[in-house]
py3Dmol code that shows the C-alpha trace and the ligand (Angstrom):
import py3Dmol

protein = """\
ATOM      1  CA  UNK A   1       0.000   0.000   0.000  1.00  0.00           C
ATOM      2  CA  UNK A   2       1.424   3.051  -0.903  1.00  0.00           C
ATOM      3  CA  UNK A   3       2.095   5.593   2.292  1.00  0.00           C
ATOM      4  CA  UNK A   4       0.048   8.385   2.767  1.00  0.00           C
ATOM      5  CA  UNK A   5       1.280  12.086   2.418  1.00  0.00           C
ATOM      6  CA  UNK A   6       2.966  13.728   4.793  1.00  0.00           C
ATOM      7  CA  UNK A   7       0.954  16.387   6.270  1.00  0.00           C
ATOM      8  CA  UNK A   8       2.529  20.332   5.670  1.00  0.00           C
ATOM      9  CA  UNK A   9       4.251  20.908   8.281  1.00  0.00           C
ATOM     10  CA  UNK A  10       2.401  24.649   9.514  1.00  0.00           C
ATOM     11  CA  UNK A  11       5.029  27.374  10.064  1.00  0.00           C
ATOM     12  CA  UNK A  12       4.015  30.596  12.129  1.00  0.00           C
ATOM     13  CA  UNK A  13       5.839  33.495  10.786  1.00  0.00           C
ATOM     14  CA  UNK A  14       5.236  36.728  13.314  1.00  0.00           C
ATOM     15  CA  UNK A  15       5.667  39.225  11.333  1.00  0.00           C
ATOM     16  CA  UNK A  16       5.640  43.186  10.803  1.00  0.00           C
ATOM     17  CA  UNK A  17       8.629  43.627   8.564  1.00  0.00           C
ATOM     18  CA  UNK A  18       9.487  42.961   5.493  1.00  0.00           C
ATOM     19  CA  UNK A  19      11.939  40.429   5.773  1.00  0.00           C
ATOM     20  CA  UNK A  20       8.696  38.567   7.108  1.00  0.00           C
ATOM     21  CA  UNK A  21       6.519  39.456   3.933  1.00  0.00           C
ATOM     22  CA  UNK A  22       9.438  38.376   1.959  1.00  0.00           C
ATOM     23  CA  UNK A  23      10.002  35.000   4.036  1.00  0.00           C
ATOM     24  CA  UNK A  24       5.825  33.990   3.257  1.00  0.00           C
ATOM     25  CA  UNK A  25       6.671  35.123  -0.130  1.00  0.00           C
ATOM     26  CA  UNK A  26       8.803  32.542  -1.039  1.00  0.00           C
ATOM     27  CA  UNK A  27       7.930  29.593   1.355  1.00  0.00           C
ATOM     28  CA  UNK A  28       3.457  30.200  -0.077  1.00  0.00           C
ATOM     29  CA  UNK A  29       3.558  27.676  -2.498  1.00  0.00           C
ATOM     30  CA  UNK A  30       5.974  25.158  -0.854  1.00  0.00           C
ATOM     31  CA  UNK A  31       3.272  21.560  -1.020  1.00  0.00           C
ATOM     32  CA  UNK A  32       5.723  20.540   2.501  1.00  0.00           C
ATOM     33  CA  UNK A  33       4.332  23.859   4.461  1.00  0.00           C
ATOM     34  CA  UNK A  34       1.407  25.744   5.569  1.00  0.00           C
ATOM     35  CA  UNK A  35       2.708  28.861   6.233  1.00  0.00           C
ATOM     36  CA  UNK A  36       0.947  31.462   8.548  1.00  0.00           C
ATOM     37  CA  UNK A  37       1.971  34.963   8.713  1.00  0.00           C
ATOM     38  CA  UNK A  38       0.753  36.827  12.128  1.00  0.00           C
ATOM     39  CA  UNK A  39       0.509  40.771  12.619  1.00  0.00           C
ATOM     40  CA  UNK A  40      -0.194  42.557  15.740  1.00  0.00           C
ATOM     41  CA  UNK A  41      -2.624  44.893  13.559  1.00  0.00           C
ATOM     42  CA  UNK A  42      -1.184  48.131  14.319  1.00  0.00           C
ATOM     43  CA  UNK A  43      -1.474  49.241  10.346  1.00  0.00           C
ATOM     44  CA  UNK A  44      -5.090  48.995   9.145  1.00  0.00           C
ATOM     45  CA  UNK A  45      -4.275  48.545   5.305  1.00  0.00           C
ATOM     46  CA  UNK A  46      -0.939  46.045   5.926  1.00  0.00           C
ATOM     47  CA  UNK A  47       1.059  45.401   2.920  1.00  0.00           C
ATOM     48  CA  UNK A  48      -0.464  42.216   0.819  1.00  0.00           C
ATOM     49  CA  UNK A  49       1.332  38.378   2.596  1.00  0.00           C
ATOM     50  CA  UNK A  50       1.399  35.560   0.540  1.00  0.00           C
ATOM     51  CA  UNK A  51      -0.172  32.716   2.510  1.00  0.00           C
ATOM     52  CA  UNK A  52      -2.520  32.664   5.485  1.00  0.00           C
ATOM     53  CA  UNK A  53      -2.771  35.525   7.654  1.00  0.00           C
ATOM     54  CA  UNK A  54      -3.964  36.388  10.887  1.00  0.00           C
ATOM     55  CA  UNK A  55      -4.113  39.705  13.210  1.00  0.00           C
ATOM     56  CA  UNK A  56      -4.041  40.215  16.581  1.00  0.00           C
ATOM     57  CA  UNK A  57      -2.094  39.502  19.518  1.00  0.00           C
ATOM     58  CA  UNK A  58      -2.123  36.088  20.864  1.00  0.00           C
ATOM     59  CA  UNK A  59      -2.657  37.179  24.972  1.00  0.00           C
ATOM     60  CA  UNK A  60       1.239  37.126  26.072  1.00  0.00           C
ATOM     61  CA  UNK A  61       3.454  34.129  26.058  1.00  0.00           C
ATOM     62  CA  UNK A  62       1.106  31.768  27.640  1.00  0.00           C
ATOM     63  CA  UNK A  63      -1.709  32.575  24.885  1.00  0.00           C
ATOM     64  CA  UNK A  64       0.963  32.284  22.363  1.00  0.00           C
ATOM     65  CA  UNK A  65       1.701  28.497  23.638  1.00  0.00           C
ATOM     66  CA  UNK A  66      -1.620  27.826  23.481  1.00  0.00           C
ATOM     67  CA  UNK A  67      -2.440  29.062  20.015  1.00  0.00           C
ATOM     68  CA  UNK A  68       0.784  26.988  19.014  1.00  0.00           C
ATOM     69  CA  UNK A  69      -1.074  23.869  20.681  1.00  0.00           C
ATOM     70  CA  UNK A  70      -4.324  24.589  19.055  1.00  0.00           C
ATOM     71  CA  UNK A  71      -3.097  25.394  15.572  1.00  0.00           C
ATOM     72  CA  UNK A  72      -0.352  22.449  15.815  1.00  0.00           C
ATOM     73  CA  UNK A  73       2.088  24.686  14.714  1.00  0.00           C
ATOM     74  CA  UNK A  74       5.619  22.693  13.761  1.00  0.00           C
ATOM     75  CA  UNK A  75       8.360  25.567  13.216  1.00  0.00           C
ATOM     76  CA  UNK A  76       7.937  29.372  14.369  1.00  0.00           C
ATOM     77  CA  UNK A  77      10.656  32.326  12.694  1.00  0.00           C
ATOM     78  CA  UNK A  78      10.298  35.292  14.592  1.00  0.00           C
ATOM     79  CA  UNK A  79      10.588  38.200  11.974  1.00  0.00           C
ATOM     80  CA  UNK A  80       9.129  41.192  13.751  1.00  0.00           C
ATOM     81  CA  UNK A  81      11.074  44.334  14.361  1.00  0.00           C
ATOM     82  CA  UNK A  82      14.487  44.756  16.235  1.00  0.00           C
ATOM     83  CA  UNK A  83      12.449  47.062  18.749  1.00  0.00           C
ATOM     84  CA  UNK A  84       9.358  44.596  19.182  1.00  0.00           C
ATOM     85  CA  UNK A  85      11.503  43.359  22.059  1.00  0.00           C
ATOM     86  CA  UNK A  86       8.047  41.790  23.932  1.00  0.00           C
ATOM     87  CA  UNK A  87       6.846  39.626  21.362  1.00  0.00           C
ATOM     88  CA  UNK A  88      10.703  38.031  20.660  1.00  0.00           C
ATOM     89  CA  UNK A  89      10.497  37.379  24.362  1.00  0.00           C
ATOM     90  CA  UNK A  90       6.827  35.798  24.546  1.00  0.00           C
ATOM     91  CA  UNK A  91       8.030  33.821  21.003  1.00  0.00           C
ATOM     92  CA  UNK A  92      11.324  32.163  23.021  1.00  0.00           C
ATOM     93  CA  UNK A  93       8.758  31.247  26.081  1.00  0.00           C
ATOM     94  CA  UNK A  94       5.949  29.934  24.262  1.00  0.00           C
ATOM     95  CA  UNK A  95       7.876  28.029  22.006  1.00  0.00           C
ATOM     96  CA  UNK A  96      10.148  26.646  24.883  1.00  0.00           C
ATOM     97  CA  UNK A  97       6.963  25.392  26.886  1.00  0.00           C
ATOM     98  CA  UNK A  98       5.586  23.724  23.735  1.00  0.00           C
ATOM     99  CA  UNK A  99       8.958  22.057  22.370  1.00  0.00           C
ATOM    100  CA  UNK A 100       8.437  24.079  18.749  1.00  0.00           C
ATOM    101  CA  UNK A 101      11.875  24.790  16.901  1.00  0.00           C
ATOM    102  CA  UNK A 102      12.204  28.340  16.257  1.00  0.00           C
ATOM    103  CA  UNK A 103      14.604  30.821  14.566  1.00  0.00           C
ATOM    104  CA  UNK A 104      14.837  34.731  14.993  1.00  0.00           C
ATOM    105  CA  UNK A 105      14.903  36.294  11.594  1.00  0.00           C
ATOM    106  CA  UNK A 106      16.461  40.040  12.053  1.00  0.00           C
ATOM    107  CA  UNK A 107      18.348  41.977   9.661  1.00  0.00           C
ATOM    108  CA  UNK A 108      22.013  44.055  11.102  1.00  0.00           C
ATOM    109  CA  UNK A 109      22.254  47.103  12.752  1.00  0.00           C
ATOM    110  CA  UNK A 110      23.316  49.720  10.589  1.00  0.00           C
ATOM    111  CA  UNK A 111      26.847  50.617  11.285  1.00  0.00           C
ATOM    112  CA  UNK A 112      28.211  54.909  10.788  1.00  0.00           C
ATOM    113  CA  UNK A 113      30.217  55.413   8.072  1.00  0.00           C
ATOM    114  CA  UNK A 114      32.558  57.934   7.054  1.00  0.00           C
ATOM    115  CA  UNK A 115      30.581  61.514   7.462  1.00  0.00           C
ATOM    116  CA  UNK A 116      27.882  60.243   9.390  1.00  0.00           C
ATOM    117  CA  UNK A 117      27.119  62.289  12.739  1.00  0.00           C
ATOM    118  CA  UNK A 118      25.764  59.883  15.208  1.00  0.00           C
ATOM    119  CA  UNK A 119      24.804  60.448  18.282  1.00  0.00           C
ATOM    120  CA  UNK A 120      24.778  57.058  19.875  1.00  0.00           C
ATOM    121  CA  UNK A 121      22.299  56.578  22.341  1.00  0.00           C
ATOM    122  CA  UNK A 122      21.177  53.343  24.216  1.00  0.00           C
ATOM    123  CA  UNK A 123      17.241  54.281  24.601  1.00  0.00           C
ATOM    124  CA  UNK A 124      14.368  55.915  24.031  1.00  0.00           C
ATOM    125  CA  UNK A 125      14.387  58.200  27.412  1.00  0.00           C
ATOM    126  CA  UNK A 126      18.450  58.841  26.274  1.00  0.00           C
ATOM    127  CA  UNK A 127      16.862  60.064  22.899  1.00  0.00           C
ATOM    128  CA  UNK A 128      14.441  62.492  24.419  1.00  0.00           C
ATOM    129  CA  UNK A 129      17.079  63.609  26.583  1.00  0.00           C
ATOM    130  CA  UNK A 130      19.449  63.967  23.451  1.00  0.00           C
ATOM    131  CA  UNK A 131      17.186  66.283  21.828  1.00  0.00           C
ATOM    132  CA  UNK A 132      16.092  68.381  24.324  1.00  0.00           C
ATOM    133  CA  UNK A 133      19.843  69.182  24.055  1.00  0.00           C
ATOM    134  CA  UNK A 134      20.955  68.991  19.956  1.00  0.00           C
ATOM    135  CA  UNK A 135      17.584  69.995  18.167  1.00  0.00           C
ATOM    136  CA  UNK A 136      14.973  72.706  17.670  1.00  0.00           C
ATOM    137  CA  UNK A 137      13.382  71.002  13.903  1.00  0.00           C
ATOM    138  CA  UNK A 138      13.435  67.329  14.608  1.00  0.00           C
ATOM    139  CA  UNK A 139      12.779  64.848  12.382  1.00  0.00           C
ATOM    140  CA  UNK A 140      11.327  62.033  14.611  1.00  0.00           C
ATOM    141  CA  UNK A 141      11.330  59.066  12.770  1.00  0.00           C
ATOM    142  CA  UNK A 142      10.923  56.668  15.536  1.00  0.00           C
ATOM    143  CA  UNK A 143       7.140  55.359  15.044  1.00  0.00           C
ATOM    144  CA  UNK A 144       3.798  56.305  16.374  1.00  0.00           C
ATOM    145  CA  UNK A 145       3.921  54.265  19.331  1.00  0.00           C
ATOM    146  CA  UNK A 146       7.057  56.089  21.091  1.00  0.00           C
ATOM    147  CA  UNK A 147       5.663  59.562  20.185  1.00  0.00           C
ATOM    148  CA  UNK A 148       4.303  60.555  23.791  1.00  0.00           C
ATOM    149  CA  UNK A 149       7.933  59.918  25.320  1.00  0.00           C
ATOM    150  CA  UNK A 150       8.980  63.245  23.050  1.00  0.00           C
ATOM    151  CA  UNK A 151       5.701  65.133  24.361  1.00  0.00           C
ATOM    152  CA  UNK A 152       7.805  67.227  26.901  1.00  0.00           C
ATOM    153  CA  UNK A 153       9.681  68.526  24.882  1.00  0.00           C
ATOM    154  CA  UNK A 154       7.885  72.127  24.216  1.00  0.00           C
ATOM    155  CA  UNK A 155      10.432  74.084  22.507  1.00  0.00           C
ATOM    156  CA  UNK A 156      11.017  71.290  19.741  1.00  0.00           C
ATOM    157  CA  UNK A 157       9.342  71.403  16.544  1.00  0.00           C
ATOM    158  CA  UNK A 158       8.196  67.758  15.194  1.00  0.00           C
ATOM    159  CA  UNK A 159       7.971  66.534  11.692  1.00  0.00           C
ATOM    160  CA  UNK A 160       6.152  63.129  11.874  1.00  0.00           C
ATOM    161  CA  UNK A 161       5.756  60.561   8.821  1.00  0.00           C
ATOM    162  CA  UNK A 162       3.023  57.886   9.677  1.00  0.00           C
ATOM    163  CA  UNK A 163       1.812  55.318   7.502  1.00  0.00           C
ATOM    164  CA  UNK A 164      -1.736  56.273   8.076  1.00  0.00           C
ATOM    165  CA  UNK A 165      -3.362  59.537   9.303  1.00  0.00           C
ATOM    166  CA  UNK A 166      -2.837  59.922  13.297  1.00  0.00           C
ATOM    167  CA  UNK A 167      -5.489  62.425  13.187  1.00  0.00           C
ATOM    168  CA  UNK A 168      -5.623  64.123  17.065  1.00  0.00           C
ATOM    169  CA  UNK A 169      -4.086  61.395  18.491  1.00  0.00           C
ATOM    170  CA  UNK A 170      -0.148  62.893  18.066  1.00  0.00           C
ATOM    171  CA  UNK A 171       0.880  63.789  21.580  1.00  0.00           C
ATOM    172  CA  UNK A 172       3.595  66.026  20.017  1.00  0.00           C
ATOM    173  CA  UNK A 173       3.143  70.027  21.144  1.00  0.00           C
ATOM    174  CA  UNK A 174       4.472  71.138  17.919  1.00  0.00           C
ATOM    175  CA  UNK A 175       5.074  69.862  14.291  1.00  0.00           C
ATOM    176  CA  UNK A 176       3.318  68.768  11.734  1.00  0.00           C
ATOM    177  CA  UNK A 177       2.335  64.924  10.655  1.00  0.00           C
ATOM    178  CA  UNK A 178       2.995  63.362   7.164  1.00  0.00           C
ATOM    179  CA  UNK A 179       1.598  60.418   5.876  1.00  0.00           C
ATOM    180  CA  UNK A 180       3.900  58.179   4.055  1.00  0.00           C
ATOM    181  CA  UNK A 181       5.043  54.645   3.437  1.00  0.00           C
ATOM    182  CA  UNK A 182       8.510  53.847   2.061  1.00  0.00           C
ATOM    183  CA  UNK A 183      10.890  52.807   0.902  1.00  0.00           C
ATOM    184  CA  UNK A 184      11.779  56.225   0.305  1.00  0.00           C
ATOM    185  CA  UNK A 185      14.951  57.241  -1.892  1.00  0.00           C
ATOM    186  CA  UNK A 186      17.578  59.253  -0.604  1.00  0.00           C
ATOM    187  CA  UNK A 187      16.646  62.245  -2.625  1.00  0.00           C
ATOM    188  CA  UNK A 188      13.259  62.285  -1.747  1.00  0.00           C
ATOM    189  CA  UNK A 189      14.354  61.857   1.961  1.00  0.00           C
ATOM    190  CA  UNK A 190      17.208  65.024   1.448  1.00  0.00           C
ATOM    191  CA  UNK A 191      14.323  66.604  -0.103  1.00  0.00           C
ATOM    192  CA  UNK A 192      12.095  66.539   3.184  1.00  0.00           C
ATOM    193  CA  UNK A 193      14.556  67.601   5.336  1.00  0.00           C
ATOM    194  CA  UNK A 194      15.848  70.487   3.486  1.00  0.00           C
ATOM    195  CA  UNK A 195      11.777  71.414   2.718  1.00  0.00           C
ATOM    196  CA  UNK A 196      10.902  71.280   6.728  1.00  0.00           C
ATOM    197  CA  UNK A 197      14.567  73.251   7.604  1.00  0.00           C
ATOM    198  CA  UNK A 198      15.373  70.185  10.051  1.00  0.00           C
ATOM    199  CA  UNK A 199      18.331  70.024  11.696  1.00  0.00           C
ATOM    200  CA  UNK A 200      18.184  66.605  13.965  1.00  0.00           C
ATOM    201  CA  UNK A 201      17.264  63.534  12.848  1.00  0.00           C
ATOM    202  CA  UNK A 202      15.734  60.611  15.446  1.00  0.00           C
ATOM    203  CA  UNK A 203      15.934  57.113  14.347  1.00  0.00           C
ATOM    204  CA  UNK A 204      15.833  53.400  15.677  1.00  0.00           C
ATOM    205  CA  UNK A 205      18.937  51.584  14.910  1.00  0.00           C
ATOM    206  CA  UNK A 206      15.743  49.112  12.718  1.00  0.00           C
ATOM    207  CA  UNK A 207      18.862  48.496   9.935  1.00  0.00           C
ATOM    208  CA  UNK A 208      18.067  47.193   6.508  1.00  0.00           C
ATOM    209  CA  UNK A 209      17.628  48.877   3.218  1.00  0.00           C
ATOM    210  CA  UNK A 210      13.806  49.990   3.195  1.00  0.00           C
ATOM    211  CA  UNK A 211      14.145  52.915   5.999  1.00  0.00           C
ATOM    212  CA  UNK A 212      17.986  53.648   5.233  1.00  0.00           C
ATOM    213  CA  UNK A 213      17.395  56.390   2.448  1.00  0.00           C
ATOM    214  CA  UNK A 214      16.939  59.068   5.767  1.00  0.00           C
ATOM    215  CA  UNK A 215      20.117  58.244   7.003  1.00  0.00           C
ATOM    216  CA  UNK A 216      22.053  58.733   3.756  1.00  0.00           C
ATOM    217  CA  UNK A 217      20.004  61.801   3.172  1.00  0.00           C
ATOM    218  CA  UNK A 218      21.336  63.438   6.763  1.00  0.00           C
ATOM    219  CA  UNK A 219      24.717  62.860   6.063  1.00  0.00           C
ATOM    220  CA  UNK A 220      24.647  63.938   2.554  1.00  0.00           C
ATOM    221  CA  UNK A 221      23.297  67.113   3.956  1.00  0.00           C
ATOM    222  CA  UNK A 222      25.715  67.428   7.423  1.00  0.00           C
ATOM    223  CA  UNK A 223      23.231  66.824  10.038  1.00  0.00           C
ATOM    224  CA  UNK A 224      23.315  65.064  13.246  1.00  0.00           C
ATOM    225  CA  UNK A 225      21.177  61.915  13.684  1.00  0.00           C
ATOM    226  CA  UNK A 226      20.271  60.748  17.177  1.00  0.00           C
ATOM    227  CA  UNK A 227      20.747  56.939  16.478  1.00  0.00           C
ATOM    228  CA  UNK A 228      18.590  54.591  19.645  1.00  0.00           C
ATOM    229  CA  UNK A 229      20.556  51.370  19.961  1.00  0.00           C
ATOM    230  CA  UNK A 230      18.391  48.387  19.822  1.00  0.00           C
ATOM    231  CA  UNK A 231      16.740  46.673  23.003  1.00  0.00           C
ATOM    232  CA  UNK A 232      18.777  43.698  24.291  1.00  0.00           C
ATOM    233  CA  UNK A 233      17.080  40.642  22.230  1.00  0.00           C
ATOM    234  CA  UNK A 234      16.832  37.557  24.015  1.00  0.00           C
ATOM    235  CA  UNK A 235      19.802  34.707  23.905  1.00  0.00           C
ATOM    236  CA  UNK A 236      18.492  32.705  20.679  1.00  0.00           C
ATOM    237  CA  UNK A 237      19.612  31.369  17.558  1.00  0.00           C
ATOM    238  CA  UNK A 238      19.337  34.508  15.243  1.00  0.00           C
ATOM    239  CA  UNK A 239      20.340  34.765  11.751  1.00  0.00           C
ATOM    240  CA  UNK A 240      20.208  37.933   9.139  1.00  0.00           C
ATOM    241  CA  UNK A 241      18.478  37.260   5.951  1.00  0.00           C
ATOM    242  CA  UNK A 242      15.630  35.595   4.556  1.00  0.00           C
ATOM    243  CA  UNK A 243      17.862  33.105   2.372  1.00  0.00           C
ATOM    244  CA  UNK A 244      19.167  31.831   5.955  1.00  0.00           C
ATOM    245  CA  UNK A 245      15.309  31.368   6.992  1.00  0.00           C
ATOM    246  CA  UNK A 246      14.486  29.385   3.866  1.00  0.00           C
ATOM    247  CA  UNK A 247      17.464  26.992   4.428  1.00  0.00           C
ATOM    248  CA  UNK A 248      16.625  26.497   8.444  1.00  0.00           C
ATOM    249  CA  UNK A 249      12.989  25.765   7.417  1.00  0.00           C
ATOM    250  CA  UNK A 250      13.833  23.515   4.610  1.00  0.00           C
ATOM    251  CA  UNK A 251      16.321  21.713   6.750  1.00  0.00           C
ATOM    252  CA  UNK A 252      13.278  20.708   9.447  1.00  0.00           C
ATOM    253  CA  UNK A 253      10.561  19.984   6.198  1.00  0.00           C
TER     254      UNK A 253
END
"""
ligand_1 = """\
48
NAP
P 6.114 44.433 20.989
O 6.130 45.626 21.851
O 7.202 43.443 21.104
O 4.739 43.666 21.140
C 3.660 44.122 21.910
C 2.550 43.122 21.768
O 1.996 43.191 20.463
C 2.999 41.672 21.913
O 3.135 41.311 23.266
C 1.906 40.968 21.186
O 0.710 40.936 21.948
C 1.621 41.889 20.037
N 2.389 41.553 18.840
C 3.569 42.078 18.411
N 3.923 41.538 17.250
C 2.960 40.647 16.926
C 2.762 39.791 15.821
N 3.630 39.736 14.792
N 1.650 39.007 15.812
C 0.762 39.062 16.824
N 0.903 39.871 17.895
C 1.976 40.648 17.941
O 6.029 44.829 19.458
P 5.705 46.239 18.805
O 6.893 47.076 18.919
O 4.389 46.703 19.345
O 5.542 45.797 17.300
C 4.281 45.393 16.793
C 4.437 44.999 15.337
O 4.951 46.096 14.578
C 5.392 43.853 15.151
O 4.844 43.037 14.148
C 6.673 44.518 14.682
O 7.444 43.683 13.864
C 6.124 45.713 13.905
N 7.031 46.859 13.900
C 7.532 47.340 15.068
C 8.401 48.410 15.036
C 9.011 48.966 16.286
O 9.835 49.894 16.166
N 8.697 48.452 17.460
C 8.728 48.983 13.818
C 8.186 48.476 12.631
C 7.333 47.397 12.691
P 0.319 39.667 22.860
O 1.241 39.728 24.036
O -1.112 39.895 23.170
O 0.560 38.444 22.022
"""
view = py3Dmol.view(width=600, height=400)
view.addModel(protein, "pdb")
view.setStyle({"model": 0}, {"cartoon": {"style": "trace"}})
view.addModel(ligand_1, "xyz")
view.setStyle({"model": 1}, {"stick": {}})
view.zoomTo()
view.show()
């Protein structure tokens, strides 16, 4: 009698970025996989995922395990942000409990180069610090969820980008709030800041290409950047690219 298939094996991809979108991209239409991309549904129009999606979050580490039970989930690649330092911890937990292989997917820091002006700092509360001392036009590219931390600051004037409209909810005194969604190119980014006069850039350390062009564009143009190192990510195997995901999946299929 000839043996029946093998079930897919269902792979949980938490994802956000776009190393994630690229990762269910190429691993859709794989027969030996299921693959299931979660968001945390921050972004009400996200960016089309090949595959199975859901949105929401899964209730902490301990609903995490359980939706890993439930959906009998056989390999997890965490591919959310550098900065979505919560969900990377409840991902190692859960998928400790349940005995579910799993890889961290996250792209390099960026590293300063030759005429950049960095000013290194290790966290958000260093950043607001930072500015209250460097800037008076800030370009605060840090995302809409560590806006209020800059709210203090009353002498600073704010540009904001946001993906979609943040209507009265920016907690920012002064500025004014962009919609956008990149990737952006350098001289569309050198553009902006010349257009808005600013004269400090804020940025995560989030590396990779897509939200580069704003760093290239401040030191093309001399200015300072304040540059918020990442948040310790938990001990784990980690590797950098999406090729590196597809051959630690394809070794466990
Ligand atoms: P976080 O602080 O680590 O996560 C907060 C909570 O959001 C988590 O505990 C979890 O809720 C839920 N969550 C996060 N990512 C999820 C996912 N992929 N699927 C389901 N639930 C998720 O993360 P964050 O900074 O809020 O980031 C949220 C999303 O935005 C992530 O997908 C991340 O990749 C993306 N993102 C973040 C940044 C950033 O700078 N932080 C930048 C760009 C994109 P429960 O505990 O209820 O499960």
């Amino acid at each position: 009698m000839a043996a029946a298939p093998r079930e897919p094996r269902r792979l949980l991809i938490l994802g956000g970025t776009g190393e994630a979108a690229a990762l269910a991209g190429r691993l859709a239409a794989e027969p030996r996989l299921h693959v299931i991309t979660s968001l945390a549904g921050r972004t009400r129009e996200p960016a089309k995922v090949a595959g199975k999606l859901r949105v929401g979050g899964f209730g902490g580490a301990a609903g995490l395990a359980a939706y890993l039970e439930r959906e009998s989930i056989g390999l997890v690649v965490d591919a959310t942000h550098p900065f979505a330092a919560r969900m990377a911890a409840n991902a190692v937990r859960a998928c400790a409990e349940i005995g579910v292989p799993r890889l961290k997917l996250m792209r390099p820091p960026w590293q300063a180069r030759d005429g950049d002006r960095w000013i290194d700092v290790p966290d958000m509360g260093a950043a607001v610090r930072a500015v209250g001392r460097t800037g008076s036009r800030v370009f605060l590219s840090v995302g809409r969820q560590d806006l209020t931390a800059f709210a203090g600051l009353a002498g600073t004037w704010f540009l904001v980008r946001s993906i979609e409209p943040l209507e009265a909810s920016c907690p920012l005194p002064r500025g004014e709030v962009i919609q956008g969604r990149g990737p952006f190119t350098e001289a569309a980014e050198a553009a902006l800041l010349k257009d808005h006069r600013i004269d400090l850039l804020v940025s995560k350390n989030s590396g990779g290409q897509a939200t580069y062009a704003k760093i290239a564009a401040s030191r093309r143009l001399g200015l300072p950047v304040v540059m918020i190192a990442r948040p310790p990510a938990p001990a784990s195997e980690t590797i950098p690219t999406v090729d590196e995901a597809v051959a630690w999946i394809e070794a466990r299929i």
